[in-house]
N, C-alpha and C positions, 0 to 999 in steps of 0.2 A: 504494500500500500504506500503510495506518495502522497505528501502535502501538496505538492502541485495544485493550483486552481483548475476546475475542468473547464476547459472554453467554451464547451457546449451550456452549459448552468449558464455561465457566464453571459455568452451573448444572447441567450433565454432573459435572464434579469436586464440586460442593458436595454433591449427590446423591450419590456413590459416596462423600463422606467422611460424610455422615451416616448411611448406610447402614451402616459398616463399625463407629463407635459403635452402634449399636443390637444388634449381635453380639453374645453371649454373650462371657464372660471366655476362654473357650476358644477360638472361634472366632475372636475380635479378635486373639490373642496366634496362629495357624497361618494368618491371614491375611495375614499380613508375613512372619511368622518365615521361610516357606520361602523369602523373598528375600534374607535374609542382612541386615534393614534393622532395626533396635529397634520390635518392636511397639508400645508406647509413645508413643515418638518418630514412629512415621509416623502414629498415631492422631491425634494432636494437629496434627501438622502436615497432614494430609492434609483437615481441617476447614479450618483456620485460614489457611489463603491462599486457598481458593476463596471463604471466608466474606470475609475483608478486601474481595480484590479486587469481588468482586459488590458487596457494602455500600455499597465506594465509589464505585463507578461504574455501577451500574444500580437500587439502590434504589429506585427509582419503580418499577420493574416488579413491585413486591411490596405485597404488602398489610399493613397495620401488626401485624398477629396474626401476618404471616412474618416478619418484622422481629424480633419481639418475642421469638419463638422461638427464632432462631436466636440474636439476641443473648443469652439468658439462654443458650444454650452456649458462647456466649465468653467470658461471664462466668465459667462456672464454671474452665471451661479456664486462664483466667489464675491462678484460683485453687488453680490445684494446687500443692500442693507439692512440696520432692524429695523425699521419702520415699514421695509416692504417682508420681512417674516415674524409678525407678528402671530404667534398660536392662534390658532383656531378661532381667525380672523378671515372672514369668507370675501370682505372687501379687497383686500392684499391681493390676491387673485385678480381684478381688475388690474393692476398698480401697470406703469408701462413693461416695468422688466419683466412679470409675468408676460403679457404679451409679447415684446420681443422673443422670450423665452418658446413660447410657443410658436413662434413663427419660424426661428432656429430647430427646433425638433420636428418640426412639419418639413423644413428643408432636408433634414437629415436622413 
């Protein structure tokens, strides 16, 4: 058995978290909420470790325009500020960076 990340999970989870930004502000915010978890908070996180982990250790399997994409979501993602993640604040969701944000994963 290896610790290795499986790529297959891997771009399973990257896929469902870029799917889940491309949502409407409505949708994004009743796609957590009924789990009792910060819409918000799993939006950003539900990107951002299948993004990390893939980037880091399977990069080759992607094409530089896949790369470039996803990165410019990580970018933005770091770039949020608190006022636009605010917990289980279903406004925030409107904010522009969400938008951008979903225009980015729609590209992607």
């Amino acid at each position: 058995m290896t610790n290795e990340p499986d790529p297959i999970w891997l771009e399973h989870e990257l896929l469902i978290g870029l799917q889940a930004l491309v949502l409407t502000g409505d949708d994004q915010f009743a796609y957590h909420y009924h789990s009792g978890a910060c819409p918000v908070c799993e939006l950003i996180s539900d990107f951002r470790f299948p993004y990390e982990t893939y980037i880091g250790n399977f990069s080759q399997q992607l094409t530089s325009p896949q790369i470039a994409a996803l990165r410019s979501i990580a970018v933005e993602i770091e770039a949020i500020g608190a006022e636009d993640t605010k917990c289980f604040d279903r406004e925030v969701l409107d904010r522009p960076v969400w938008v951008r944000l979903r225009g980015l994963a729609t590209a992607a």
